[in-house]
C-alpha positions in Angstrom: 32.3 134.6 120.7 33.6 135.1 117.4 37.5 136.2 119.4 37.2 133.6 121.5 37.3 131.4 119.0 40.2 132.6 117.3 42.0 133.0 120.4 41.5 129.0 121.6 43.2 127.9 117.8 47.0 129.4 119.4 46.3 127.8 122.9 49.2 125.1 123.4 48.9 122.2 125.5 50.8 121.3 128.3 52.5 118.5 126.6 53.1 120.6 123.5 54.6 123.6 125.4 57.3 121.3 127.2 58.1 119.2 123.6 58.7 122.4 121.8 60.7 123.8 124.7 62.8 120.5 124.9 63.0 120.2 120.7 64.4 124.0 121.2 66.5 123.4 124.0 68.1 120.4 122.1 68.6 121.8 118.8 70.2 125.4 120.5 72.5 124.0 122.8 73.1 120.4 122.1 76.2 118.6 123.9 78.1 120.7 125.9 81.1 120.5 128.5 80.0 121.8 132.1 81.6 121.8 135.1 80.8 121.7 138.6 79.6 120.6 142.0 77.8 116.9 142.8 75.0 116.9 144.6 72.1 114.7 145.6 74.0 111.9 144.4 71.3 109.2 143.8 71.9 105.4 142.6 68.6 103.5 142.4 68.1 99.6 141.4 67.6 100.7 137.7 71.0 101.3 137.3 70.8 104.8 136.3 72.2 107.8 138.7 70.8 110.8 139.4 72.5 114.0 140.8 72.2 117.7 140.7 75.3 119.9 138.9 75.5 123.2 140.8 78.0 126.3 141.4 77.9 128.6 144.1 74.9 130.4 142.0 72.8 127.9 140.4 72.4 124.4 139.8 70.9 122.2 137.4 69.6 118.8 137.8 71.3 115.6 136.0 71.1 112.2 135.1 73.7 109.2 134.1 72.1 106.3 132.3 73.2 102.9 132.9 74.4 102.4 129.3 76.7 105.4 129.7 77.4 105.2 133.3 79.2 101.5 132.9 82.4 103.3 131.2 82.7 105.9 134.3 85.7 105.4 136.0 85.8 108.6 138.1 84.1 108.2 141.4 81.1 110.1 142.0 80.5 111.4 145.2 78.5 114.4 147.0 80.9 117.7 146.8 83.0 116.0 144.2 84.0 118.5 141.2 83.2 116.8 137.9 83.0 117.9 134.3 80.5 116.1 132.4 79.9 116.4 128.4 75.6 116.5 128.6 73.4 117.1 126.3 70.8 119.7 127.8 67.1 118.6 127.0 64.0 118.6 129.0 62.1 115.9 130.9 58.6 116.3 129.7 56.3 114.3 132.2 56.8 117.2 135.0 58.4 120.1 132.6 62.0 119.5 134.5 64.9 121.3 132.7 67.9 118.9 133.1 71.3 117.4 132.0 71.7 113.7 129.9 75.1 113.0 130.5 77.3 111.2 128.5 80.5 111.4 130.3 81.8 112.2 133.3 85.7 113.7 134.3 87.5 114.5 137.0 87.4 118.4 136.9 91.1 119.6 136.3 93.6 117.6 134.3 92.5 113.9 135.8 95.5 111.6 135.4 94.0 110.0 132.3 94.2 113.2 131.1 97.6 114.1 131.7 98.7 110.6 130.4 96.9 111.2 127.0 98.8 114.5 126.7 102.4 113.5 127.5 101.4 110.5 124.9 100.3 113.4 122.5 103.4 115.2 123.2 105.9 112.1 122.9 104.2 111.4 119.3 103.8 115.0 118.4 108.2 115.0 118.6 108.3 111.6 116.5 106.9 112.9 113.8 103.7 110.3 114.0 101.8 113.4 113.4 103.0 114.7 110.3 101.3 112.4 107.6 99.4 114.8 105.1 99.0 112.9 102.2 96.2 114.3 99.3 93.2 111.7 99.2 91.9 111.0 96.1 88.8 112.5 95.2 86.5 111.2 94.3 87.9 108.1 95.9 87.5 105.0 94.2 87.1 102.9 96.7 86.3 103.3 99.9 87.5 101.2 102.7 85.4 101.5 106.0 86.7 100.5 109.4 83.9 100.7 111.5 81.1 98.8 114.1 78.3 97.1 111.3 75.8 98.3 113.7 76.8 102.0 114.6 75.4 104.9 113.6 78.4 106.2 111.9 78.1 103.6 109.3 74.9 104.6 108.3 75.5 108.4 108.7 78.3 107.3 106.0 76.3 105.3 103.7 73.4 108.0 103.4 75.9 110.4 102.9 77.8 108.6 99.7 74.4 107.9 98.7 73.0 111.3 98.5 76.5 112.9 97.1 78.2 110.5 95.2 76.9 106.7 94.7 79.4 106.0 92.0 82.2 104.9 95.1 82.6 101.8 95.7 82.1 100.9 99.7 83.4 98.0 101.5 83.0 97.6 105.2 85.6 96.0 107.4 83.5 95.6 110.9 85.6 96.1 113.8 84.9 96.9 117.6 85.0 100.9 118.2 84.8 100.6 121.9 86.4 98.3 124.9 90.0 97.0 125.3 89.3 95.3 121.8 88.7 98.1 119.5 92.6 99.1 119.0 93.5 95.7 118.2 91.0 94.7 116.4 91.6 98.4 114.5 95.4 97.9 113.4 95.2 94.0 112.8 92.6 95.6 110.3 94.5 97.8 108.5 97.7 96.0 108.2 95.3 93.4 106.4 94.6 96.4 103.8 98.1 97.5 103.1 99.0 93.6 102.6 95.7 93.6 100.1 95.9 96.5 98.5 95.5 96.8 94.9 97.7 97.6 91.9 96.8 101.2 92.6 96.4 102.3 95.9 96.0 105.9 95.0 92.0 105.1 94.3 91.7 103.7 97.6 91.0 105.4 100.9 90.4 104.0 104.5 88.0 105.6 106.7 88.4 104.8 110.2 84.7 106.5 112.0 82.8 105.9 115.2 80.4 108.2 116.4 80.3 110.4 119.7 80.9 109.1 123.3 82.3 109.5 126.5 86.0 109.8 127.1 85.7 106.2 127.8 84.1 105.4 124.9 86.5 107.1 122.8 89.8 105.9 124.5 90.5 103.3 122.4 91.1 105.7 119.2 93.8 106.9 121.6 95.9 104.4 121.9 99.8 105.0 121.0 99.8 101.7 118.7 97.2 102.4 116.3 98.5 105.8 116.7 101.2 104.4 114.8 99.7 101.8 112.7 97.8 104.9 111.0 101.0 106.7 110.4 102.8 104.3 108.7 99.7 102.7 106.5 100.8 103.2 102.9 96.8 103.6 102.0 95.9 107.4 102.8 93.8 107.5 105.7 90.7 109.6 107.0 89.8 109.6 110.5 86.3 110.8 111.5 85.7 109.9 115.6 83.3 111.2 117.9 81.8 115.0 117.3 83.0 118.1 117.0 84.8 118.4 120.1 86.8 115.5 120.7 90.2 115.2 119.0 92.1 111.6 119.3 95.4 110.2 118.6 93.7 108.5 115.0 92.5 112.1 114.0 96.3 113.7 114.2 97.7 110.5 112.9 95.8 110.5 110.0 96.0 112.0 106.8 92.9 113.8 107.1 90.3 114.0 109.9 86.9 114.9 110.2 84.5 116.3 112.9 81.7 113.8 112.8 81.3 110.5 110.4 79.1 112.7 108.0 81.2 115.6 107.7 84.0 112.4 107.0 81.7 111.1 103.5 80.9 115.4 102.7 84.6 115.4 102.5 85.8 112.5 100.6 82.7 112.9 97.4 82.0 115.7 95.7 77.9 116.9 96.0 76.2 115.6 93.0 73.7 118.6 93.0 77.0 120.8 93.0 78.4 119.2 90.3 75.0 119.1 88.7 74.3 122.5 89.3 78.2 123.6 87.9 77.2 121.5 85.1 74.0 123.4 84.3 76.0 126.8 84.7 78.6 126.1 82.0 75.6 124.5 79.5 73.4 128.0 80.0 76.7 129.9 79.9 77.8 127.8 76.7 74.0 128.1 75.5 74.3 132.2 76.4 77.9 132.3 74.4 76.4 130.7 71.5 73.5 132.8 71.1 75.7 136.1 71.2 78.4 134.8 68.4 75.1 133.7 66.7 73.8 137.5 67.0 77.2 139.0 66.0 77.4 136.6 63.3 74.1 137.5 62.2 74.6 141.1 62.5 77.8 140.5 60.7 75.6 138.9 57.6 72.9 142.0 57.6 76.2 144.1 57.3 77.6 142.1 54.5 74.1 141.6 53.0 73.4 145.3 52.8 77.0 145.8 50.9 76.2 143.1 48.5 75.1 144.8 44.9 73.1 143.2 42.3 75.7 141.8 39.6 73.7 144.0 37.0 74.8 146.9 38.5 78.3 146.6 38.6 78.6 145.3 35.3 76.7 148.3 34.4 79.5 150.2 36.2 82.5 147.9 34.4 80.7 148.6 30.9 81.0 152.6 31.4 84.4 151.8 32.9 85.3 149.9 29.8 83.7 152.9 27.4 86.2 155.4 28.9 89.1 153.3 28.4 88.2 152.8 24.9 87.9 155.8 24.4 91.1 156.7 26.2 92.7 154.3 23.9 91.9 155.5 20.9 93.0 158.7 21.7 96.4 157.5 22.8 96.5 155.3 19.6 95.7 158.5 17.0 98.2 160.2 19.2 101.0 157.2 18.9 100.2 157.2 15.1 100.6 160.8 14.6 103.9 160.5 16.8 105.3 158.4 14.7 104.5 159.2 11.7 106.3 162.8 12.1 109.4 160.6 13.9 108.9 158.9 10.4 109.4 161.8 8.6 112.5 163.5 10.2 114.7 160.5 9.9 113.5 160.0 6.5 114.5 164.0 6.3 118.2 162.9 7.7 118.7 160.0 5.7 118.6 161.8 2.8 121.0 164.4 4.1 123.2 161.3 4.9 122.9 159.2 1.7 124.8 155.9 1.8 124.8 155.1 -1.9 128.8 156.6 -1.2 129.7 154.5 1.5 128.1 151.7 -0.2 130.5 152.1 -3.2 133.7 152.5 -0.9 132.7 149.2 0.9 131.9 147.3 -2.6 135.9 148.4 -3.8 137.3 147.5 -0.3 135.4 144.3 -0.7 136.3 143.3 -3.9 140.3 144.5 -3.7 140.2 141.6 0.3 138.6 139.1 -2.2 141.3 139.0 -4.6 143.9 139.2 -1.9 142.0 136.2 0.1 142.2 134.0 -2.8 146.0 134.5 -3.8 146.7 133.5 -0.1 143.9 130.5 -0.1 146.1 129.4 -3.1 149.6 129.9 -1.5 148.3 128.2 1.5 147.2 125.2 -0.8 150.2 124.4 -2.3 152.2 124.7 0.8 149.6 122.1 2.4 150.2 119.7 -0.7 153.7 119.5 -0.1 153.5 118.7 3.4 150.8 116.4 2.9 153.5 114.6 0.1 156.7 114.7 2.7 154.8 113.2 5.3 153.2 109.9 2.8 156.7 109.5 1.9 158.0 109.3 5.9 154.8 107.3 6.9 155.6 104.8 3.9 159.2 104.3 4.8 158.6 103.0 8.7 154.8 101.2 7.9 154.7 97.8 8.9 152.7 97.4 5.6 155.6 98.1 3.2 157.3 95.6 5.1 154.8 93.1 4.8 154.7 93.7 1.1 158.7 92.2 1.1 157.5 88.6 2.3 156.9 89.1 6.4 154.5 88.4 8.9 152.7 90.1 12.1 151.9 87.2 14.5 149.4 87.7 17.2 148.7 86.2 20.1 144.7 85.7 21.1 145.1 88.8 23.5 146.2 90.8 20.8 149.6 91.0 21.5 152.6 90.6 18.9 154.6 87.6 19.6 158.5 88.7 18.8 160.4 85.6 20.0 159.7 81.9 20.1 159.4 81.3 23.6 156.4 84.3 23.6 154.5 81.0 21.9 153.9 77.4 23.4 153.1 74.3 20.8 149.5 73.9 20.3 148.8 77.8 20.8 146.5 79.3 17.9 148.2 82.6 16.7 147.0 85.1 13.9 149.0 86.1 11.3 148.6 88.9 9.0 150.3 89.2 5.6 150.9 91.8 3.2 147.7 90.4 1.8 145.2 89.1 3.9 145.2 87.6 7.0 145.5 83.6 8.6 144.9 81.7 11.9 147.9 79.3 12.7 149.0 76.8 14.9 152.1 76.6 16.7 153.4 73.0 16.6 157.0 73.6 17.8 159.0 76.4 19.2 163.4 76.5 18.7 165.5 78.8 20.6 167.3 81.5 18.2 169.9 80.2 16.5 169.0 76.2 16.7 167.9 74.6 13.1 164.5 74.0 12.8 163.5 69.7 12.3 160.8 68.2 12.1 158.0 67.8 8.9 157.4 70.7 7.9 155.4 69.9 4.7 152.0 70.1 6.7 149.8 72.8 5.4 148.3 73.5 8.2 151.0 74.5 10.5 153.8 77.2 10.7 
């Protein structure tokens, strides 16, 4: 009883068996491209269409859902060859393994197909392809071209929020599907370069959608917004549909994504990375300053165990300091006794070499140059005198002075100048005169040419 209790506790349901297998058979295989055979095509009033997929060895039934079935262009008929992107999952109710499609193709290169890739290749040549400018990251603000109501908006926004919440995010809703979406798209953007701030190097535009169809997706290739992309002077990321789908906007861009949230993983860094970097340089930082702190503290024990009490190495200085006293001494009695014999033998050679002789024969040589110096101080004397007498009598014969002493005058004028004619002098001039005894200050009251007799009063006492 006991087992068979144990044994009923793993016992699945029904309905639990066929949710796990279709959770599993989701997660595992998810959307996938498949090819092959219609059959059983079914269209009921619902809307939706139902079909079986099948090759010559198996087959797998399918179903189209109104919502996605509306953007299906390519017929579907019995024996037609199709591709269709699915996403394999089970049907619960009655355990049936089948196919949700999402889009359906002609199999081969359709002529949609064949259009998109002569477009590729006519872009590819005109260089609409080669923009690879760096984004700035973190950006600083974020510019979001997108549907308000898609999922790819809020795959973004929890994204930014869980990495980096400092960006700044504005949305600029546009359609992402129908004949509107490129339009709408580049009449967008064009508004953004027009806008864009002072430094456009902080800003980044995300164009994003999420997965769909071929249908759904077509506007994203259109060859305008192709182009608009290209030449948008804000960098641009493009991030539309999933993994497998590729559009004109991804190769036009600067950078591309696979899916909207691999788009916002790209353009933030991970706060828990940074976080986590952060920690590893504080414990490495930590770790680095605890091992200088050991070394430095090993360095002190070192230093500490050289360190000698002062006592002891004045004790060492103060048996230093007793040798070289002693040493000194030594060297002293042995200076003094040097000496003293040095002393001795040239006291022993000046007495061989008395100078009491010399002494004599210098006081006569001095004595017999003292006489002789002053008989020629003498001689020299009187010649000096007579000289000195010649001269007087030459300086006394041609100085003005003796001159003056006969009756004349030296006139000066106020610069100093001797005035040796009349016309040096203008009446009214002041003039200096100096006599053979003393000196005047005169006044020049009239001049007369040489030779002309002089008239005029001249019994003033004040003029000359």
């Amino acid at each position: 009883m006991t087992a068979t209790s144990d044994s009923a506790q793993d016992v699945l349901s029904v309905s639990d068996l066929n949710r796990r297998a279709r959770a599993t058979l989701e997660a595992d295989l998810g959307e996938q491209w498949i090819e092959g055979e219609l059959s059983g095509v079914s269209r009921p009033a619902s809307g939706h269409v139902y079909f079986t997929l099948k090759d010559e060895r198996a087959q797998v039934k399918a179903v189209l859902f109104r919502t996605r079935g509306r953007f299906v262009s390519t017929p579907m008929r019995d024996g037609d060859l199709v591709r269709v992107r699915a996403r394999v999952s089970l049907f619960e109710p009655r355990g049936d393994y089948q196919l949700i499609v999402e889009a359906v193709q002609a199999a081969g290169a359709g002529a949609l197909l064949a259009a998109l890739a002569a477009l590729k290749q006519r872009l590819g040549d005109q260089g609409v392809f080669t923009n690879a400018r760096s984004l700035a990251f973190p950006p600083r603000h974020l510019l979001v071209l997108t549907s308000a109501s898609g999922a790819a908006l809020r795959d973004v926004l929890a994204v930014l929020r869980a990495r980096w919440p400092l960006v700044t995010v504005t949305l600029i809703p546009v359609p992402v599907q129908g004949a509107e979406a490129a339009p709408a798209i580049i009449a967008a953007l064009g508004l953004l370069n027009r806008q864009a701030t002072l430094d456009p190097a902080r800003d980044v535009v995300l164009i994003t959608r999420g997965g769909g169809s071929l249908e759904d997706l077509w506007a994203f290739n259109d060859e305008h917004l192709a182009r608009a992309i290209h030449h948008s002077r804000l960098p641009v990321m493009s991030a539309v549909g999933h993994e497998t789908d590729q559009s004109l906007s991804d190769l036009a861009a600067d950078a591309s994504a696979p899916t909207p949230s691999a788009a916002a993983e790209r353009l933030v860094p991970s706060r828990q990375e940074l976080t986590a970097r952060l920690t590893q340089a504080d414990n490495r930082l930590k770790g680095a300053q605890a091992r200088l702190l050991q070394r430095e503290g090993q360095r002190l024990d070192h230093l500490r165990s050289r360190l000698r009490h002062p006592g002891e190495a004045i004790a060492r200085q103060r048996d230093s300091l007793g040798q070289l006293k002693e040493r000194l001494g030594r060297a002293i009695s042995g200076r003094v006794v040097a000496e003293r014999r040095r002393q001795t033998d040239l006291a022993h050679r000046l007495s061989l070499r008395s100078p009491g002789l010399t002494l004599d024969e210098n006081r006569r040589q001095l004595s017999r140059l003292r006489r002789r110096l002053d008989g020629a101080q003498r001689l020299s004397l009187v010649h000096r005198r007579e000289r000195l007498a010649a001269a007087a009598r030459e300086l006394q014969a041609v100085s003005p002075l003796a001159v003056l002493g006969r009756g004349y005058a030296i006139l000066t004028a106020s610069d100093g100048q001797a005035v040796r004619r009349a016309d040096q002098a203008a009446p009214g001039q002041r003039l200096h005169a100096r006599l053979a005894d003393g000196e005047l200050d005169v006044e020049v009251i009239e001049t007369w040419p040489a030779g002309k007799q002089a008239t005029g009063d001249r019994s003033d006492d004040d003029g000359a």
